[in-house]
PDB file of N, CA, C and O in Angstrom:
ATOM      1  N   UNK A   1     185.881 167.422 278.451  1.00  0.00           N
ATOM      2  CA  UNK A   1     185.057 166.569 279.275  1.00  0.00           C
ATOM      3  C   UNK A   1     184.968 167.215 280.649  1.00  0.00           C
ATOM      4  O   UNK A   1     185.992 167.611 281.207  1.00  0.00           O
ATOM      5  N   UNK A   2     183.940 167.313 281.126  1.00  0.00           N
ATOM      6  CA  UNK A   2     183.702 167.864 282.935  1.00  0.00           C
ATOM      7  C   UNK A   2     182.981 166.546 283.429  1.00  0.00           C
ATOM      8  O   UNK A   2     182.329 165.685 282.840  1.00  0.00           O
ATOM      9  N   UNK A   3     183.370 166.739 284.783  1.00  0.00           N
ATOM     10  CA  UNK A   3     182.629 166.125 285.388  1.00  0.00           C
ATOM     11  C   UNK A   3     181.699 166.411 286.844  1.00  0.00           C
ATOM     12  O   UNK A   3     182.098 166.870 287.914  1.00  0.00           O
ATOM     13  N   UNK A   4     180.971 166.173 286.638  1.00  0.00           N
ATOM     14  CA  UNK A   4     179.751 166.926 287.577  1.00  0.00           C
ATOM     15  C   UNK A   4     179.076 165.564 288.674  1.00  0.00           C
ATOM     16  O   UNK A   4     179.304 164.356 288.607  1.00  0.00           O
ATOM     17  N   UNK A   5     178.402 166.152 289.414  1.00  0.00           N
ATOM     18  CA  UNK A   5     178.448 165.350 290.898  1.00  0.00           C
ATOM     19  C   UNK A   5     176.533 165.783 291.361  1.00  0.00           C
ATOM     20  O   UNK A   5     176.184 166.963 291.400  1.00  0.00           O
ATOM     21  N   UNK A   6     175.785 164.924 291.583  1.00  0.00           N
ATOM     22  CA  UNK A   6     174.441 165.377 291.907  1.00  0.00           C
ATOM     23  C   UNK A   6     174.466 164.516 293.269  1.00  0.00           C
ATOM     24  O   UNK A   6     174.805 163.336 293.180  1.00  0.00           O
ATOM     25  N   UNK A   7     174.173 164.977 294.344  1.00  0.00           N
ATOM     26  CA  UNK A   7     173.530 164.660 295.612  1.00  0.00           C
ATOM     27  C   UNK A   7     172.160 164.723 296.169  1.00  0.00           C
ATOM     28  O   UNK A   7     171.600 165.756 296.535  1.00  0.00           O
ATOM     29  N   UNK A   8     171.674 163.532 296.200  1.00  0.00           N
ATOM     30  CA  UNK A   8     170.085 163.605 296.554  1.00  0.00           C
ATOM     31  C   UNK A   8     170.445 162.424 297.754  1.00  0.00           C
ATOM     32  O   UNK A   8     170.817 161.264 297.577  1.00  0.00           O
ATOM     33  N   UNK A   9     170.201 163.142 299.012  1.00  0.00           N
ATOM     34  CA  UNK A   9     170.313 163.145 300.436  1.00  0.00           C
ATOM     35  C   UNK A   9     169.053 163.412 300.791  1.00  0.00           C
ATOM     36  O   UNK A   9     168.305 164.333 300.463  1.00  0.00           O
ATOM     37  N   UNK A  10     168.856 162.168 301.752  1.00  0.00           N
ATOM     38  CA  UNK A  10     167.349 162.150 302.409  1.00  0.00           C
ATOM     39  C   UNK A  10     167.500 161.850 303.938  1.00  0.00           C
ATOM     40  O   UNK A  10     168.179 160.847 304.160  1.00  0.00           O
ATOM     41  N   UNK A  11     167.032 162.479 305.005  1.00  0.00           N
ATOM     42  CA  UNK A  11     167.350 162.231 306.355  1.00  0.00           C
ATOM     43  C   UNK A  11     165.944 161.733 307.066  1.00  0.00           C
ATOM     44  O   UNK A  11     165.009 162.375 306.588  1.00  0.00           O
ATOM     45  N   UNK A  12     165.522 160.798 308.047  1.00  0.00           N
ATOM     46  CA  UNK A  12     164.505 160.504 308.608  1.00  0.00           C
ATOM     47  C   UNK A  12     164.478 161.062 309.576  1.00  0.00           C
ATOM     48  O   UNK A  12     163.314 161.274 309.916  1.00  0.00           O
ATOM     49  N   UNK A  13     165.361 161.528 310.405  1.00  0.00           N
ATOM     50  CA  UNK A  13     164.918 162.574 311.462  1.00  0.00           C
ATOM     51  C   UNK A  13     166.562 163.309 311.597  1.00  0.00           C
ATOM     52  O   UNK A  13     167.679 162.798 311.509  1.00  0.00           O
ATOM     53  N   UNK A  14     166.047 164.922 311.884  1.00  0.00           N
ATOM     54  CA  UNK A  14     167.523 165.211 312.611  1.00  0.00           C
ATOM     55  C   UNK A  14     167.283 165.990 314.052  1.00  0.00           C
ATOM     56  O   UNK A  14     166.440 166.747 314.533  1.00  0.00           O
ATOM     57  N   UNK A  15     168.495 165.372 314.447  1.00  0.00           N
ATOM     58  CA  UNK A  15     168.523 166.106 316.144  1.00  0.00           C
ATOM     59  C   UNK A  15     168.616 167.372 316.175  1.00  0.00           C
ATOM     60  O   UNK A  15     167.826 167.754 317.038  1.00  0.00           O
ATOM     61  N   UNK A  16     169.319 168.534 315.558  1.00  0.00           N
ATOM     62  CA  UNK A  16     169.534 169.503 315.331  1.00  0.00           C
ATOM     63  C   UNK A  16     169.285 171.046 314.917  1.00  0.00           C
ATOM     64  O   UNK A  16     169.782 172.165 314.792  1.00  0.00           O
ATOM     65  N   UNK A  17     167.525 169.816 314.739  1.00  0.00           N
ATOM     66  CA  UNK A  17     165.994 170.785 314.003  1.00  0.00           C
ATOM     67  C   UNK A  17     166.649 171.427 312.804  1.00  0.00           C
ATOM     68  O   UNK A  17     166.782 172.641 312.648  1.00  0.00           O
ATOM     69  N   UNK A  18     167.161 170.199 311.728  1.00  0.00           N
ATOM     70  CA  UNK A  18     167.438 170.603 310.357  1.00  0.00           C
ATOM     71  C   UNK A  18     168.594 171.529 310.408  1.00  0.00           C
ATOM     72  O   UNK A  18     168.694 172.134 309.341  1.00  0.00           O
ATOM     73  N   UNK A  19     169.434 171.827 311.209  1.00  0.00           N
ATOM     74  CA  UNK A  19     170.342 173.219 310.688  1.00  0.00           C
ATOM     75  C   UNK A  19     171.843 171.931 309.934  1.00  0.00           C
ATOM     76  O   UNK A  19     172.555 172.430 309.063  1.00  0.00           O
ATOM     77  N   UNK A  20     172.069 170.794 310.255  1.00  0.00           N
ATOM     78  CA  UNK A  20     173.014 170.029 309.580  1.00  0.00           C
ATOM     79  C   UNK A  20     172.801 169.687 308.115  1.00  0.00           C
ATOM     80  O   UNK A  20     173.679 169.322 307.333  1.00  0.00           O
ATOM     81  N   UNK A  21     171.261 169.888 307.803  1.00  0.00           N
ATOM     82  CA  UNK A  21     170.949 169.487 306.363  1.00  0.00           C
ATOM     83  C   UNK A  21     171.265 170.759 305.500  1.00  0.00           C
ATOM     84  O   UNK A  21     171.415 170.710 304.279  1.00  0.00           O
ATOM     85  N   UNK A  22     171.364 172.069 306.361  1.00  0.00           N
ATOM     86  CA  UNK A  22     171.563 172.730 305.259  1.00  0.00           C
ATOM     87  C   UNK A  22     172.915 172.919 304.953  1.00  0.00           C
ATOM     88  O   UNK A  22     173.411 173.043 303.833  1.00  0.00           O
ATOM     89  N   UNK A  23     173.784 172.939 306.663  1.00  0.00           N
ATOM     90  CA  UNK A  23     175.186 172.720 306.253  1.00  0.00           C
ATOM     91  C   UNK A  23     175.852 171.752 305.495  1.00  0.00           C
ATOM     92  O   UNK A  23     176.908 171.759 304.862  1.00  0.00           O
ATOM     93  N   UNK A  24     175.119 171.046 305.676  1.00  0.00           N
ATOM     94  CA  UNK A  24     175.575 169.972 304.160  1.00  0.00           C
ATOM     95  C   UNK A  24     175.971 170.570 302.923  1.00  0.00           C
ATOM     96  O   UNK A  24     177.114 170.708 302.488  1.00  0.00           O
ATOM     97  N   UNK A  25     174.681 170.969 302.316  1.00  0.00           N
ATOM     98  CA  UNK A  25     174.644 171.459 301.081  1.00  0.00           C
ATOM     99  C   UNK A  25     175.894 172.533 300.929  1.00  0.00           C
ATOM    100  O   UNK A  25     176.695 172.398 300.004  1.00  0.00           O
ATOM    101  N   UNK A  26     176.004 173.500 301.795  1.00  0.00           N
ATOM    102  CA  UNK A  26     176.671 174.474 301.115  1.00  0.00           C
ATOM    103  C   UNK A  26     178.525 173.780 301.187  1.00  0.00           C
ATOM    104  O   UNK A  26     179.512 174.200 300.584  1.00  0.00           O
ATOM    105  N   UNK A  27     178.360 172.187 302.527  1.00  0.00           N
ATOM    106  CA  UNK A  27     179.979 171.373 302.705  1.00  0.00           C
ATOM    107  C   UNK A  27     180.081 171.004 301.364  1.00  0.00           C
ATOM    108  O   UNK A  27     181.146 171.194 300.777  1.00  0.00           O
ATOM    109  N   UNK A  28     178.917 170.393 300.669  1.00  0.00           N
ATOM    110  CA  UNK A  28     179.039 169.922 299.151  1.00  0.00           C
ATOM    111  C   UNK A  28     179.383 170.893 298.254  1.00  0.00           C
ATOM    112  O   UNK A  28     179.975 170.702 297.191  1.00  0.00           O
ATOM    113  N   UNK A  29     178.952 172.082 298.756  1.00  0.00           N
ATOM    114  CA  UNK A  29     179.639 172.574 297.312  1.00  0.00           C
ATOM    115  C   UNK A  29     180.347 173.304 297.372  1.00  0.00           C
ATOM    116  O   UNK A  29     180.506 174.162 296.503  1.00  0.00           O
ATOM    117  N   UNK A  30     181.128 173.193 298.601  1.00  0.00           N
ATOM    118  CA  UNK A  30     182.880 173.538 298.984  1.00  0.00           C
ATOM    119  C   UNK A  30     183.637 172.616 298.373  1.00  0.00           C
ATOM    120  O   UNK A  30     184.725 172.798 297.829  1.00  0.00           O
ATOM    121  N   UNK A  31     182.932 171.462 298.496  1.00  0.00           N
ATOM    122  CA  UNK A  31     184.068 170.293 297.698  1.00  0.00           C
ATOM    123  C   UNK A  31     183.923 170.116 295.856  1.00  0.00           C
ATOM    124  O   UNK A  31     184.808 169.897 295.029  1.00  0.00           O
ATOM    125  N   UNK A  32     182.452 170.312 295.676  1.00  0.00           N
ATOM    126  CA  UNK A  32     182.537 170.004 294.230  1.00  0.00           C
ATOM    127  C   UNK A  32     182.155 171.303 293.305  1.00  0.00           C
ATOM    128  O   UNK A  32     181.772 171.228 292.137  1.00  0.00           O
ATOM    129  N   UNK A  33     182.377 172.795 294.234  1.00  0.00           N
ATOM    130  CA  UNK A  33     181.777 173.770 293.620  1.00  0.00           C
ATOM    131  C   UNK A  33     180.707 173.582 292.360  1.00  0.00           C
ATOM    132  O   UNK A  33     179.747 172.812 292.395  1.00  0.00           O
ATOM    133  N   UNK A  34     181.123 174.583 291.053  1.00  0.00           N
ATOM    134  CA  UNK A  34     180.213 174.803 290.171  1.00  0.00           C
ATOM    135  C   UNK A  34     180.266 172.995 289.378  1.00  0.00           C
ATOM    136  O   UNK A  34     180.217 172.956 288.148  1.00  0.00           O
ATOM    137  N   UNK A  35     180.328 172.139 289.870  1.00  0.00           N
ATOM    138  CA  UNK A  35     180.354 171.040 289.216  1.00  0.00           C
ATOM    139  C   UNK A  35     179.001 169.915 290.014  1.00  0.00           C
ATOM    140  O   UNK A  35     178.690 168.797 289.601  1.00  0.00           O
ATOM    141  N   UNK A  36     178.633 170.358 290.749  1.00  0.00           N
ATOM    142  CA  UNK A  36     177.536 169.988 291.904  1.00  0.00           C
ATOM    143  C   UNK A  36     176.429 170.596 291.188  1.00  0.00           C
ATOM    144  O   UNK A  36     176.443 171.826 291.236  1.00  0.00           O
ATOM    145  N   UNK A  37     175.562 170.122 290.598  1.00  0.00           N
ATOM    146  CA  UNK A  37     173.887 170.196 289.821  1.00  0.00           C
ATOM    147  C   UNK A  37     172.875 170.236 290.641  1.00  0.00           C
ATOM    148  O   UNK A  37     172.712 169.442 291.567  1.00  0.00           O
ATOM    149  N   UNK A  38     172.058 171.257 290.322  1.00  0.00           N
ATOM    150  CA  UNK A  38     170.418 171.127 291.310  1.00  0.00           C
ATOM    151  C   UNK A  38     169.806 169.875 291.067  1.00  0.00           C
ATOM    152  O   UNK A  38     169.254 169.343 292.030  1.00  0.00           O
ATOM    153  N   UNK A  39     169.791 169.274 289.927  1.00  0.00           N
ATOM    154  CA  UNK A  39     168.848 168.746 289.363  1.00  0.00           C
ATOM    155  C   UNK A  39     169.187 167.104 288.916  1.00  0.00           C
ATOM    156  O   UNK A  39     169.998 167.038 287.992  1.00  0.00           O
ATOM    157  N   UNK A  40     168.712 165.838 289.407  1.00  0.00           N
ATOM    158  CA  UNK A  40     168.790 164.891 289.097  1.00  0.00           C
ATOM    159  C   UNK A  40     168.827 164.716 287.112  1.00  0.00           C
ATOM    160  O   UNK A  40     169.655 164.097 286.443  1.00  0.00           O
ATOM    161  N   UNK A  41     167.988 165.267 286.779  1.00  0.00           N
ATOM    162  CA  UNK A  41     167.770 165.674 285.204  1.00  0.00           C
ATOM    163  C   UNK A  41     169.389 166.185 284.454  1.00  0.00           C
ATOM    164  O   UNK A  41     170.203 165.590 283.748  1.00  0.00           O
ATOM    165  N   UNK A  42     169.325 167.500 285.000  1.00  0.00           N
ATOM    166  CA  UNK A  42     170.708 168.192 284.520  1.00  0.00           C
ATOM    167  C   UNK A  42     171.868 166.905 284.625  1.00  0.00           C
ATOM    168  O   UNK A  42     172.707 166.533 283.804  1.00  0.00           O
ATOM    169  N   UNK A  43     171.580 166.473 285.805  1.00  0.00           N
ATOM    170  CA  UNK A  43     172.996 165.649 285.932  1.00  0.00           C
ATOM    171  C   UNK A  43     173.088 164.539 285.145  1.00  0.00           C
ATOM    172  O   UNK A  43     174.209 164.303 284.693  1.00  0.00           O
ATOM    173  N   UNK A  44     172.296 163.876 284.894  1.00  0.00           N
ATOM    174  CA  UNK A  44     171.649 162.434 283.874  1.00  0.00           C
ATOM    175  C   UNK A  44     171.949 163.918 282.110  1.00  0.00           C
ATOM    176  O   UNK A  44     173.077 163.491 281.863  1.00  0.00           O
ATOM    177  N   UNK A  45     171.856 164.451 281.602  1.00  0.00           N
ATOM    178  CA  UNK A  45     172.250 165.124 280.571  1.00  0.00           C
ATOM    179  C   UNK A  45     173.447 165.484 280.275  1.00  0.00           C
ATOM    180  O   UNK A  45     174.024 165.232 279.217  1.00  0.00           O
ATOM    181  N   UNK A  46     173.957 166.209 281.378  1.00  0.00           N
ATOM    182  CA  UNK A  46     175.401 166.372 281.368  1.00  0.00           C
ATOM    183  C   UNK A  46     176.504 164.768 281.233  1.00  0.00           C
ATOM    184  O   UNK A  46     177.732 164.711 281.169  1.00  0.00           O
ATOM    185  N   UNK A  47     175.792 163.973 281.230  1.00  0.00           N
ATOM    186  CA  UNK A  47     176.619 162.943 282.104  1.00  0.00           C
ATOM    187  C   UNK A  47     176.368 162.506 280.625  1.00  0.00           C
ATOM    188  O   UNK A  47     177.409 162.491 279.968  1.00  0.00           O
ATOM    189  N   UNK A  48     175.176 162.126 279.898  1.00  0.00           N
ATOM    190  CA  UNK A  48     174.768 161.540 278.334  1.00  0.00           C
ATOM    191  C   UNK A  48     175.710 162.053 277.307  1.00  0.00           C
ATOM    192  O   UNK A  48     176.391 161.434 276.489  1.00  0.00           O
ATOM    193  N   UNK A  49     175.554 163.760 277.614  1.00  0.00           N
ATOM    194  CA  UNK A  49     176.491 164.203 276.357  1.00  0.00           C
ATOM    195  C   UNK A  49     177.845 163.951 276.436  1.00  0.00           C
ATOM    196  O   UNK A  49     178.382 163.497 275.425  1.00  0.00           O
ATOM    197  N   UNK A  50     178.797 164.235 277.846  1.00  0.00           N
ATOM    198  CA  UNK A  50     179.710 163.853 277.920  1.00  0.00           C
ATOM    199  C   UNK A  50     180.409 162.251 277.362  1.00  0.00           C
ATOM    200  O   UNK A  50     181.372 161.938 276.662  1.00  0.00           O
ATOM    201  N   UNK A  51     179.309 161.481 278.118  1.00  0.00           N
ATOM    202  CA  UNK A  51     179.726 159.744 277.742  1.00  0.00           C
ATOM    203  C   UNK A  51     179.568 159.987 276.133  1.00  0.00           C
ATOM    204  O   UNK A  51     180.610 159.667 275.560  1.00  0.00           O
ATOM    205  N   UNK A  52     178.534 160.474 275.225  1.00  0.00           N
ATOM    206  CA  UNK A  52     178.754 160.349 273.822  1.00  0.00           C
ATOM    207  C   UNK A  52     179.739 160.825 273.191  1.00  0.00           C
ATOM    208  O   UNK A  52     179.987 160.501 272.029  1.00  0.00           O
ATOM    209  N   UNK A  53     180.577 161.828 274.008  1.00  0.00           N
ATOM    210  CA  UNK A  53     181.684 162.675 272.887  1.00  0.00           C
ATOM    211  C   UNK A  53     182.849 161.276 273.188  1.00  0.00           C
ATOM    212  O   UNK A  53     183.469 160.723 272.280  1.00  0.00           O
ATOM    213  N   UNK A  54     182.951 160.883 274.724  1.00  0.00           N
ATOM    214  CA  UNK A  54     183.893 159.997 275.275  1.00  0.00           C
ATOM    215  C   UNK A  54     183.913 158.942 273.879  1.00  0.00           C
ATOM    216  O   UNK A  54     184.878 158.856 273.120  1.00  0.00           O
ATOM    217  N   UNK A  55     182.623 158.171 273.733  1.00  0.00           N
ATOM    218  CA  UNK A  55     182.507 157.014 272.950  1.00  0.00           C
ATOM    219  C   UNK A  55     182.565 157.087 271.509  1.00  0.00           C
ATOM    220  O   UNK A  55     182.824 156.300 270.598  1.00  0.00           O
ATOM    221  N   UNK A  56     182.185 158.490 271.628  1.00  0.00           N
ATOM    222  CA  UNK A  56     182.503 158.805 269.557  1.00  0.00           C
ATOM    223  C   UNK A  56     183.860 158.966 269.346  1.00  0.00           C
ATOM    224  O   UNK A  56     184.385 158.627 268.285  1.00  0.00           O
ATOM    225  N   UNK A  57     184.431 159.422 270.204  1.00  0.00           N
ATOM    226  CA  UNK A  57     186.115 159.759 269.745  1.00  0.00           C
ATOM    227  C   UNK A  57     186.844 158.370 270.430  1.00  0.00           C
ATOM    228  O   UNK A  57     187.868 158.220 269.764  1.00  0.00           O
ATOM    229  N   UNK A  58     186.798 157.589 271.171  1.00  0.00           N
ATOM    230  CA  UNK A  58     186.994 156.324 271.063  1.00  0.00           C
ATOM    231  C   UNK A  58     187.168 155.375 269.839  1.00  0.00           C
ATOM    232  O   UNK A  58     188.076 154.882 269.169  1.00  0.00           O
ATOM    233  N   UNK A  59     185.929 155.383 269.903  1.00  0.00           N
ATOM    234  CA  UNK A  59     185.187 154.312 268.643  1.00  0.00           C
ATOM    235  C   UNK A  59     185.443 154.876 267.071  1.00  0.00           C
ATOM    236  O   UNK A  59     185.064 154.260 266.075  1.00  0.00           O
ATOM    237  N   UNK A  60     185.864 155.633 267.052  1.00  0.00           N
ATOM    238  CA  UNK A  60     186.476 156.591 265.572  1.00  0.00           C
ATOM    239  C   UNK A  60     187.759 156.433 266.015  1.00  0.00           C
ATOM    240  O   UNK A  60     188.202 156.990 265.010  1.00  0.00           O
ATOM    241  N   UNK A  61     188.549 156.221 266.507  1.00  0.00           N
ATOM    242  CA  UNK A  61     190.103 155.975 266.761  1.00  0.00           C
ATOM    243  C   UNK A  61     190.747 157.709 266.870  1.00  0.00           C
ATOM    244  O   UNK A  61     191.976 157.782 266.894  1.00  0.00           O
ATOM    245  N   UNK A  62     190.003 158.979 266.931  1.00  0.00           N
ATOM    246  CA  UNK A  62     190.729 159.950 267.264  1.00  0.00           C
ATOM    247  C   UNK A  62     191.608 160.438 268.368  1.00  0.00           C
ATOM    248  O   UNK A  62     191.339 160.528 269.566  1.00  0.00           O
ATOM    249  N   UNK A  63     193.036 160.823 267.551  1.00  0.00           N
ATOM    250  CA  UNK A  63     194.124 161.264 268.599  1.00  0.00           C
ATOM    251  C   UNK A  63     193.414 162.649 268.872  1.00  0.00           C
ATOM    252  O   UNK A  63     193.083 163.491 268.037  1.00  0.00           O
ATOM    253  N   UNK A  64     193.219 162.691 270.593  1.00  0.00           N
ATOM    254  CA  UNK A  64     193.084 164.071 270.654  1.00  0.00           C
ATOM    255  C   UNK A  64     194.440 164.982 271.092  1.00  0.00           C
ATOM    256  O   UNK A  64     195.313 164.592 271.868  1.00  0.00           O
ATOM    257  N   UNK A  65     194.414 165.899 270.612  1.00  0.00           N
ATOM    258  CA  UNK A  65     195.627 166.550 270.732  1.00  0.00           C
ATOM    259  C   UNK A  65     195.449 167.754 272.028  1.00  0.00           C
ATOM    260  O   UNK A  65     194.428 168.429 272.165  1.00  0.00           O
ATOM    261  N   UNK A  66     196.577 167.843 272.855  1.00  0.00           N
ATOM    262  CA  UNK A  66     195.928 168.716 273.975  1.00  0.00           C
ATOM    263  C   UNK A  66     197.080 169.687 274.403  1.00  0.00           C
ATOM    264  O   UNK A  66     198.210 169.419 273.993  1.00  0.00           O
ATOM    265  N   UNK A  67     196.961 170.402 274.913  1.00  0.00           N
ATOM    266  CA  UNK A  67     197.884 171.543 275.276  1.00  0.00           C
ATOM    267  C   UNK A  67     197.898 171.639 276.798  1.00  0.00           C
ATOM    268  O   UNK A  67     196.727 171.620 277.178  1.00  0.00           O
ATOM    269  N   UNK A  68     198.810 171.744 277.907  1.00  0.00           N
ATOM    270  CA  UNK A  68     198.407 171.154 278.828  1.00  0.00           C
ATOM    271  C   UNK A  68     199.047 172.621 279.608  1.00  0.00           C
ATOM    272  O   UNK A  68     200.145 172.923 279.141  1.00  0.00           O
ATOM    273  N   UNK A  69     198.610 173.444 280.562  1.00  0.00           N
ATOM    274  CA  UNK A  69     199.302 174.941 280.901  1.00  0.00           C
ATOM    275  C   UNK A  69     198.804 174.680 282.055  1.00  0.00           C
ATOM    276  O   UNK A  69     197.655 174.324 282.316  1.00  0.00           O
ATOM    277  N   UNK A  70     200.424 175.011 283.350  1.00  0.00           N
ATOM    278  CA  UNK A  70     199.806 174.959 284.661  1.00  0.00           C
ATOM    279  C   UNK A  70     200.579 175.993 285.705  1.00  0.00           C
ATOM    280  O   UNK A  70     201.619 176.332 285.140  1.00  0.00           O
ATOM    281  N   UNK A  71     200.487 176.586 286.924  1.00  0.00           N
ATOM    282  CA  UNK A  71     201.275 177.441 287.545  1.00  0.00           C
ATOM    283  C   UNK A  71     202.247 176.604 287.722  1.00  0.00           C
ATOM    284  O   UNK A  71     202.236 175.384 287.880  1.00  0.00           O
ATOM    285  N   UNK A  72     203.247 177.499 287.676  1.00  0.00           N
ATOM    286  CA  UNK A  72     204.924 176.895 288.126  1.00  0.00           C
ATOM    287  C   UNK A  72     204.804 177.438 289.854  1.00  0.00           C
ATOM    288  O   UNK A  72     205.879 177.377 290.451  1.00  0.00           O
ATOM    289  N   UNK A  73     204.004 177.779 290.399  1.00  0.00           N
ATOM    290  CA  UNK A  73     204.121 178.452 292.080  1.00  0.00           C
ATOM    291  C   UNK A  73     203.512 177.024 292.327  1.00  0.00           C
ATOM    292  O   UNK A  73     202.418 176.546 292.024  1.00  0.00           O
ATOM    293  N   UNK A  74     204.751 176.442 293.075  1.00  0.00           N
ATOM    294  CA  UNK A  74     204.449 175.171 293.924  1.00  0.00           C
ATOM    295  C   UNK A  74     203.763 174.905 294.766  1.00  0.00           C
ATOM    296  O   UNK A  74     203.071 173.913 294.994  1.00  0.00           O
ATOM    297  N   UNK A  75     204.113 176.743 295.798  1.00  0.00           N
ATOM    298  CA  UNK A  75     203.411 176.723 297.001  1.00  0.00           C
ATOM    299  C   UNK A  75     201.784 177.306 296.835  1.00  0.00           C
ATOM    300  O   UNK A  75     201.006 177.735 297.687  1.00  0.00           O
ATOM    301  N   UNK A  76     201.612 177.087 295.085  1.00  0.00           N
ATOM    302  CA  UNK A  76     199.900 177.858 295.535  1.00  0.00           C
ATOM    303  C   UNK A  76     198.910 176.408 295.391  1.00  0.00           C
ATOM    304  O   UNK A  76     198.992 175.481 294.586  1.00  0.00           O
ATOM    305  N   UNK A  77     197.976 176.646 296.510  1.00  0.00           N
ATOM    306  CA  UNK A  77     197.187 175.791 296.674  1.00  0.00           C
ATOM    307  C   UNK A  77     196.178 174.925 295.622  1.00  0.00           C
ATOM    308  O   UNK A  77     195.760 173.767 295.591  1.00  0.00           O
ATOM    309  N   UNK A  78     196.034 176.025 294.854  1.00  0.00           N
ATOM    310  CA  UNK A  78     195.297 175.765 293.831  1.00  0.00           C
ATOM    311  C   UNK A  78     196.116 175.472 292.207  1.00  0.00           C
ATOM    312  O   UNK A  78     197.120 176.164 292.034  1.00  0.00           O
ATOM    313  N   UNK A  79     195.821 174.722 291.312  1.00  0.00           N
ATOM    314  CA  UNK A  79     196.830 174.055 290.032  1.00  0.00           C
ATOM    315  C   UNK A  79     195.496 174.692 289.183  1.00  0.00           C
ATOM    316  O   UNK A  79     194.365 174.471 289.615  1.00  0.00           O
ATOM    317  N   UNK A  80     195.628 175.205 288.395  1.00  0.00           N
ATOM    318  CA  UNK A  80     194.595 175.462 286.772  1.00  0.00           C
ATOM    319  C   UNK A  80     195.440 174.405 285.987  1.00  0.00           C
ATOM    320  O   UNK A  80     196.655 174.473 286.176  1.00  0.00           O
ATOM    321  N   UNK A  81     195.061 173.603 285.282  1.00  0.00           N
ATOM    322  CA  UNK A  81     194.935 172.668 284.338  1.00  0.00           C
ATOM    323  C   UNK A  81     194.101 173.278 283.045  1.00  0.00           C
ATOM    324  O   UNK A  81     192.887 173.476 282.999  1.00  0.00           O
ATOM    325  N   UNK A  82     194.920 173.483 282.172  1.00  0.00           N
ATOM    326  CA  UNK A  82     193.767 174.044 280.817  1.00  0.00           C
ATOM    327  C   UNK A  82     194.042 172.865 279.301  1.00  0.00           C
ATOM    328  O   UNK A  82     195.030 172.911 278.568  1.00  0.00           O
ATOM    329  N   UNK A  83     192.704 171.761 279.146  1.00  0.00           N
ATOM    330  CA  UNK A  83     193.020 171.276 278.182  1.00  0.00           C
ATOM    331  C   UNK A  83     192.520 171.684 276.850  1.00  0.00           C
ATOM    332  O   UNK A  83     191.294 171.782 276.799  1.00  0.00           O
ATOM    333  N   UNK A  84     193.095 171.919 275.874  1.00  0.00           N
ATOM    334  CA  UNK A  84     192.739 172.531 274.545  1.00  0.00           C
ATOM    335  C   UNK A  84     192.326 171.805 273.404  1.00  0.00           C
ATOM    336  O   UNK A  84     192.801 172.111 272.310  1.00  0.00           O
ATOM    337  N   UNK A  85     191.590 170.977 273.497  1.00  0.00           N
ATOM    338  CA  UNK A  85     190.838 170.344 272.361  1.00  0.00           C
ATOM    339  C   UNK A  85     190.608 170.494 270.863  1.00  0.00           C
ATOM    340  O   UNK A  85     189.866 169.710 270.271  1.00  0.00           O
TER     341      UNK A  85
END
């Protein structure tokens, strides 16, 4: 399962002559990197297929079985999480 993030941001005026709208975009996808979608569409698809695998393996009573692997370095900023389906 992923989960993905679409932002459709609309401004009526900016003081700044637009240079905050673009810093936006690239603040957004410091926070939600490759999980942040161009496209209202993409994101409404991604979001359909996901909810159907969610509700089929629900509603069928499947145990999913998962394998769960993460750094043992406490001090690194970043955790990889790998689930194995």
């Amino acid at each position: 399962i992923s989960f993905y993030a679409y932002a459709d941001i609309a401004f009526e005026s900016s003081s700044d002559r637009g240079k905050g709208i673009t810093d936006l975009k690239v603040a957004l996808q410091a926070i939600f990197a490759e999980t942040l979608v161009d496209s209202k569409d993409e994101f409404l698809q991604k979001y359909l297929v996901d909810n159907d695998f969610v509700r089929t393996n629900i509603s069928s009573g499947e145990v999913l079985k998962q394998k769960a692997f993460k750094h043992a370095d406490s001090d690194a900023s970043n955790v990889e999480v790998v689930i194995c389906i």
